[in-house]
C-alpha positions as CSV (number, residue, x, y, z in Angstrom):
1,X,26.7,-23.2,-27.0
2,X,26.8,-23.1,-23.1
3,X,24.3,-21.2,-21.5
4,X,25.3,-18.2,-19.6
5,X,24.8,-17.7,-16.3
6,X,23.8,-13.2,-15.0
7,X,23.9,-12.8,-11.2
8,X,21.2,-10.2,-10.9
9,X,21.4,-8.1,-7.6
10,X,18.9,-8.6,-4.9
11,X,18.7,-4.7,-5.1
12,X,16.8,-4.7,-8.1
13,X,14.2,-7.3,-7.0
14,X,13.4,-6.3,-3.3
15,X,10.5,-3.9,-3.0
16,X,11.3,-0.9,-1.3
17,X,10.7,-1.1,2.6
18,X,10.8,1.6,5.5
19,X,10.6,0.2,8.7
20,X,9.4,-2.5,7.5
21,X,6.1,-1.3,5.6
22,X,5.6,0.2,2.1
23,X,7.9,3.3,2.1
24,X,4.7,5.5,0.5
25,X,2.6,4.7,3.2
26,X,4.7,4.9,6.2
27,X,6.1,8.1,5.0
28,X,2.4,9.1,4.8
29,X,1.9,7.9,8.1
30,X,4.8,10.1,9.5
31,X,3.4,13.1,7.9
32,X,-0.1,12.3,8.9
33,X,0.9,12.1,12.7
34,X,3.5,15.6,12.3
35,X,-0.1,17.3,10.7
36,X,-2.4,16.0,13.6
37,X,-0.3,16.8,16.4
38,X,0.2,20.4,15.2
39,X,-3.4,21.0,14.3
40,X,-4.4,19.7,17.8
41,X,-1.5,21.7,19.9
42,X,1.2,20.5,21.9
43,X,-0.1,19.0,25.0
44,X,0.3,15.5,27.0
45,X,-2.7,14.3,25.6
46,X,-2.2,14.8,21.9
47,X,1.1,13.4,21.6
48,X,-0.2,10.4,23.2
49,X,-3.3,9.9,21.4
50,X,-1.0,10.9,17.6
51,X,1.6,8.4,19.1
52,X,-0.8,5.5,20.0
53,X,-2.8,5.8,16.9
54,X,0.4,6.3,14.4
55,X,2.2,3.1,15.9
56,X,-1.2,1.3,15.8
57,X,-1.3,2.3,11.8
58,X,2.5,1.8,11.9
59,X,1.8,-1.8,13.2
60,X,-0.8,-2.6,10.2
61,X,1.5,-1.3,7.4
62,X,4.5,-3.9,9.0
63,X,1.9,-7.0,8.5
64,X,1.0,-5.9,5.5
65,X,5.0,-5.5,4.2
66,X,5.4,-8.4,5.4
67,X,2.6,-10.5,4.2
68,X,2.6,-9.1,0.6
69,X,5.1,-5.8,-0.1
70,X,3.9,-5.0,-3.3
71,X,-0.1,-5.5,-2.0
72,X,-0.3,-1.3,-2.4
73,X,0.5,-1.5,-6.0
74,X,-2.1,-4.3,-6.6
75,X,-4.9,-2.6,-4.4
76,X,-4.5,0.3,-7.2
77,X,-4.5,-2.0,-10.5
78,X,-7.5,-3.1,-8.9
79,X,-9.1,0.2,-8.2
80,X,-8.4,1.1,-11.2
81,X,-9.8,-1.7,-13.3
82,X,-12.3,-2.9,-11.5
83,X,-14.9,-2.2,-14.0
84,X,-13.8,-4.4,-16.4
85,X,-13.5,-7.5,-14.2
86,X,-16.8,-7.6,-12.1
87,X,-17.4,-10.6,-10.3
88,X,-20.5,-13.1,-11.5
89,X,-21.5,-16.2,-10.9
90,X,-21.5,-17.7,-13.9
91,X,-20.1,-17.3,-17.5
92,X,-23.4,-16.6,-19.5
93,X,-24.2,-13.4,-17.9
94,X,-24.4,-9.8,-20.2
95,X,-20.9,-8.1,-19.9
96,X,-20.8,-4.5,-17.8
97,X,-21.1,-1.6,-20.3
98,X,-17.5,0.2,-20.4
99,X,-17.7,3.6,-20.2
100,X,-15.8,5.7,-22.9
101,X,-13.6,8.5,-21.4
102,X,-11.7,6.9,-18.4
């Protein structure tokens, strides 16, 4: 029996990128800078300080798409089991009590 050969599209194993970044975040970033520069008012200042600040966070979430894409969906695994995998020095030391509940 020969073995078969499936193309699989590079759709389906590319992460999901706007402008580069993780599209969450930068679309959280957009909405962030719209919110600020209408709570602070309309002026010359504001829309600088909104602009320089947003492409500054902008800026991060590019090096961060492009060093590791999927580094958002890791940072939350690890948030949300970091109790079970504390870091120690050595193996014979008592294991964390896990809380029932979470």
């Amino acid at each position: 029996m020969a073995a078969r050969e499936v193309p699989i599209h590079q759709s389906l194993v590319k992460p999901l990128l706007l402008a580069g970044g993780d599209r969450e975040l930068v679309l959280m970033n957009i909405v962030g800078q719209a919110g600020a520069l209408f709570m602070m008012g309309l002026s010359v200042f504001s829309i600088a300080l909104v602009s320089v600040l947003g492409g500054v966070l902008h800026v991060a979430l590019v090096v961060m798409g492009k060093k590791d894409p999927l580094m958002r969906e890791a940072w939350m695994v690890y948030r949300t089991f970091r109790i079970f995998y504390p870091a120690r020095s050595e193996c014979r030391v008592k294991p964390p009590k896990i809380r029932k509940g979470l």
